[in-house]
N, C-alpha and C positions, 0 to 999 in steps of 0.2 A: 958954281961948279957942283957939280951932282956928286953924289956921296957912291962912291964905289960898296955893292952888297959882297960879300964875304962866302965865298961857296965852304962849306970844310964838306972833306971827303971823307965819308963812311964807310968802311966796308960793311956788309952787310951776306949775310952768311946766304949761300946757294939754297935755293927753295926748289922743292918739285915741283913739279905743275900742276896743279891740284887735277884730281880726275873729273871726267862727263859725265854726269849723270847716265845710269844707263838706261837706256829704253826697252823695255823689254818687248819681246812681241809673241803674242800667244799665240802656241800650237793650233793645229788646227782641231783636239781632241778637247783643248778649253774652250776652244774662240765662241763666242754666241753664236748662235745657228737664227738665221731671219726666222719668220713663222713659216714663210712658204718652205723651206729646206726643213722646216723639225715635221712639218704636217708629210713631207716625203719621206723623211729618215721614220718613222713613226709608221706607215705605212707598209713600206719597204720591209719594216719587222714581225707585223701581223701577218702580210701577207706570207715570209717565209714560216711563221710560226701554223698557219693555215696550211702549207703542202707540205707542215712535216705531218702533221694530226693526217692529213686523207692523205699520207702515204703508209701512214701507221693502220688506219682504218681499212685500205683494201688492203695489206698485208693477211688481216685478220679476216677480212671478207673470202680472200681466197684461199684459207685456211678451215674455213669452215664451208666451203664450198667445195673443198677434196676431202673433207670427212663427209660429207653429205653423200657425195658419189661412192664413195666407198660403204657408208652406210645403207645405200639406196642396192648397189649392188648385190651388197649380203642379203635381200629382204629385210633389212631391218627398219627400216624408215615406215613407219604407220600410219597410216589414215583413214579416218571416217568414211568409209564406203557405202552408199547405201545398198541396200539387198538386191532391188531391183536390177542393179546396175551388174551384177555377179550372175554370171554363166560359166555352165558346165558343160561344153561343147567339142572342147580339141582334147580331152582325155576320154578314154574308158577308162569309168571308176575303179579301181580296186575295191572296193566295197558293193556287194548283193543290193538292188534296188529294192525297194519295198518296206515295209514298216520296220523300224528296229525297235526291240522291246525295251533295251535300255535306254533308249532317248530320254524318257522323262527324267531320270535322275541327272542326265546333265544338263535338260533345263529348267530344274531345281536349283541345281549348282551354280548356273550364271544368274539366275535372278537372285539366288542370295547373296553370292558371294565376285559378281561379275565375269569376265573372260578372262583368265589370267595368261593365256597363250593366243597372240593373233593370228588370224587366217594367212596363208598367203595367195596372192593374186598376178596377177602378169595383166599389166594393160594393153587394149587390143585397141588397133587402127579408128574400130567405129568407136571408142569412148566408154565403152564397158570393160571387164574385167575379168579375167579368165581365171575360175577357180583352179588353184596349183595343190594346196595342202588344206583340211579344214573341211570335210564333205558334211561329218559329224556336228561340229559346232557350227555352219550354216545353218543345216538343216535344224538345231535348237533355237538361235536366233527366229528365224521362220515361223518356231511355231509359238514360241515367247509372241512375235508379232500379231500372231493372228488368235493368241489369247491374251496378251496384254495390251495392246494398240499399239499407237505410234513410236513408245518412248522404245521402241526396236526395229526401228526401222533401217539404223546403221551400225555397222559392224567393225570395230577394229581390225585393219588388214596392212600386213606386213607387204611391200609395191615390191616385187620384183624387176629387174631389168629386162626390159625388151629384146627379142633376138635369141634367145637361151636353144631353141630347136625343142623338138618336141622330144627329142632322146631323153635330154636334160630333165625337162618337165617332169614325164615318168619316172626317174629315179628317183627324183625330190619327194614325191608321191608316195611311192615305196618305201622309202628309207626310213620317212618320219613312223610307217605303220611298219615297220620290222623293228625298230627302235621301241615299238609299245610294247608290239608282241600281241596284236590282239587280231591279226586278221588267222584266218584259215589257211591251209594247205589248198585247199579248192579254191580260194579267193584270188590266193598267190597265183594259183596256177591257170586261173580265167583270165588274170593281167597280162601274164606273159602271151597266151595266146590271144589275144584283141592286140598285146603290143608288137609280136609278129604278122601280122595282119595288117597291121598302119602302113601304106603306103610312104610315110614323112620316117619310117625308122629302116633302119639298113640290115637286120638280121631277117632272112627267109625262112627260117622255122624257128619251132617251139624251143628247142635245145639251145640256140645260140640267144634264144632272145631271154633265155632264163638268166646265162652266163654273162649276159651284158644289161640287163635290168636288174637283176641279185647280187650285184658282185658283194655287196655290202656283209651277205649272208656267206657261213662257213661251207664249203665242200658240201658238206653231208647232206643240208638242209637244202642246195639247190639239187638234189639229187634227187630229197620227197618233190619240189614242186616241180619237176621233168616225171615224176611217175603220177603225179597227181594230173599232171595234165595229157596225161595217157586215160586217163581213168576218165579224166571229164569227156573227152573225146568217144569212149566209149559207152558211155550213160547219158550222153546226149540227147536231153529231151525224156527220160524215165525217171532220174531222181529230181523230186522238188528243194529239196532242201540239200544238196551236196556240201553247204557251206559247214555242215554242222556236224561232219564224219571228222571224228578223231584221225590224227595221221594213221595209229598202228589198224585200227579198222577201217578207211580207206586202202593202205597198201595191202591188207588181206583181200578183200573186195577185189582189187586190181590184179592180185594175183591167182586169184580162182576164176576171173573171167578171161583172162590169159591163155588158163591152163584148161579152162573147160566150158567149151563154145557154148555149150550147153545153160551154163550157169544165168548170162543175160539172156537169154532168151525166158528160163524160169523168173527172173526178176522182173521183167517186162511183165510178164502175166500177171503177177502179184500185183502188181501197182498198177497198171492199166485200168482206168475205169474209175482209180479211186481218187478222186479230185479232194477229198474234203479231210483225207490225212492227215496226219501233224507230224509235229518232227520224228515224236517219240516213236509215232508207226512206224515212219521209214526207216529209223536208225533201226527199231526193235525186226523188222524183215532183214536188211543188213546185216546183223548181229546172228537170229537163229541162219540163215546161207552160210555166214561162214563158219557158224559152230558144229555146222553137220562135214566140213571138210575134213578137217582130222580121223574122225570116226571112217568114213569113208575109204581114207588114205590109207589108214592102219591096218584096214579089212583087208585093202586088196594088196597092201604090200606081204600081208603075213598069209593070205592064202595064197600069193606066187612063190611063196618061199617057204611055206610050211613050218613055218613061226610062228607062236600065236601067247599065249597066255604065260610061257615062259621067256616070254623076252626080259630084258632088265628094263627099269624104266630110268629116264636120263632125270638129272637133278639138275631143276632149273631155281634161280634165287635174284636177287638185283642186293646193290650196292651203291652206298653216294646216295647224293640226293639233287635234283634239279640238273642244271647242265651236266653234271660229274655224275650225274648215274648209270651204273651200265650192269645190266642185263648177262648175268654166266649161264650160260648150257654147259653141263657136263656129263659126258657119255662114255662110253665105252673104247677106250683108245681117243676121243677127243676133248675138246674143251674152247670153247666158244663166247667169246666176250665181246658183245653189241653197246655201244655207246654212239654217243652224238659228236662223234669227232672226228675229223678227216687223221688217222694214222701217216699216212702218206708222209705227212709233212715235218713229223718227227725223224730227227736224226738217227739213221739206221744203228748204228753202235750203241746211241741209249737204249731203241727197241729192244737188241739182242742182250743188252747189260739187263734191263729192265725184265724180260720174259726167262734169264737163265737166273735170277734173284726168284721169283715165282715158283716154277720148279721147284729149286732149292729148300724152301720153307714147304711146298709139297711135302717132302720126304720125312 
């Protein structure tokens, strides 16, 4: 008989279930990337770090590419031109052709010290370059050329914009030479009438084309070059040297040939014939014509009036100095004050404040 086993019951205290390990599984920001996916993602990032750089670079390309045009517009954009390539063909000069005496000193001045102002130009359809500003320092480059050689053969020149009209040109032309100050009243007033004359501009006479070529210049001054280009008009073909009449002895000149037909017909005679004059002659006959007018004038106004050696004589003086000088006549019941400046455009109430303060310190 088999031996019966013995169970004993235990209790045995409630256990959790122990946990599963967990598995984790990696993002896809850890996960390994094969080679072919890292050699794409890798790719993918130079490629964008590429179209940001050449979206940055034509940003900038086309930011200097509207300074450019805008520099190019103002004339300011410069380039090495050579001489040959520069014509003076759709302007009349404002400057007298022919030899100028000062030229060697400014090309003195560029071969020691270079061109410190460039020319300007306007390029033309055949590939040359149309002189705008710069007749002067051309014409020293030129002769630097053809006494120093080669090393002047090209010219710093500021490129204007194509299209500007020949109006345009002209004022450019003028302005820079009213800005010096160095042309003449006869120069001024040879421009206007060649620039009335241009078929390519819109004024039909001397007058409008003064007021639309000068505007630059005050009232008074485009009033000399409207009587200077009276004056040229009249001596057309007698004086050689017109360039070189001062305003106040040109507007005498102008007003004795005016007032006495007679006058150019004696000036003609004088100078006819004499080819080998200089300036000094022609200003010096100039000068005695109109020194003999006053004398003249005096005679005949005090033998129609039986006036003569007891008249009063008027007190004439000047004041100021340069722009602000002005010229007093004072006579007998008047009083005459000549200056360089359009009145007009002062406010009436100052004038009458101004001329009743004058008066006053009279007395």
């Amino acid at each position: 008989m088999s031996k019966k086993k013995r169970i004993f019951d235990i209790a045995m205290p409630d256990m959790a279930e122990p946990e599963k390990p967990r598995v984790s599984t990696p993002d896809a920001s850890t996960r390994r990337k094969g080679p072919m996916a890292s050699a794409i993602s890798e790719n993918a990032g130079a490629l964008n770090e590429r179209a940001a750089a050449e979206a940055k670079i034509r940003a900038e390309n086309d930011a200097l590419a509207h300074e450019f045009v805008a520099l190019k517009r103002a004339g300011l954009v410069t380039a090495m031109i050579p001489l040959d390539a520069i014509v003076t063909q759709a302007l009349v000069r404002d400057r007298k052709p022919g030899p100028d005496p000062d030229l060697s000193e400014l090309v003195t001045s560029i071969r020691d010290v270079g061109l410190s102002n460039p020319i300007r130009v306007e390029e033309r359809d055949d590939g040359k370059y149309e002189l705008i500003q710069g007749f002067r320092r051309l014409s020293a480059y030129r002769a630097l050329l053809a006494e120093d050689g080669e090393g002047w053969g090209e010219i710093p020149a500021g490129i204007l914009p194509r299209g500007e009209g020949v109006a345009g040109l002209y004022r450019r032309m003028v302005d820079e030479n009213l800005i010096r100050k160095d042309l003449s009243f006869a120069e001024m007033a040879l421009t206007a009438q060649a620039y009335a004359a241009d078929p390519d501009t819109t004024p039909m006479n001397v007058d409008d084309a003064v007021a639309e070529l000068f505007q630059s210049a005050n009232y008074q001054r485009r009033s000399y070059i409207r009587s200077f280009a009276r004056l040229m008009d009249l001596v057309d073909g007698v004086l050689k040297y017109p360039e070189e009449m001062s305003r106040n002895l040109g507007l005498a000149v102008l007003k004795l040939i005016e007032t006495d037909p007679k006058a150019l017909r004696a000036l003609r005679a004088k100078l006819d014939g004499w080819d080998n004059r200089s300036v000094a002659d022609e200003l010096g006959v100039l000068r005695d014509m109109v020194a003999d007018t006053p004398a003249r004038t005096t005679t005949k106004a005090a033998s129609e009036t039986g006036q003569g050696a007891g008249r009063r004589p008027r007190t004439t003086f000047e004041v100021g100095e340069g722009a602000d000088r002005v010229k007093c006549v004072a006579g007998v019941g008047q009083l005459t004050l000549k200056m360089d400046r359009d009145l007009t455009a002062v406010d009436r109430q100052k004038l009458e404040n101004g001329i009743a303060r004058l008066l006053a310190a009279l007395d």
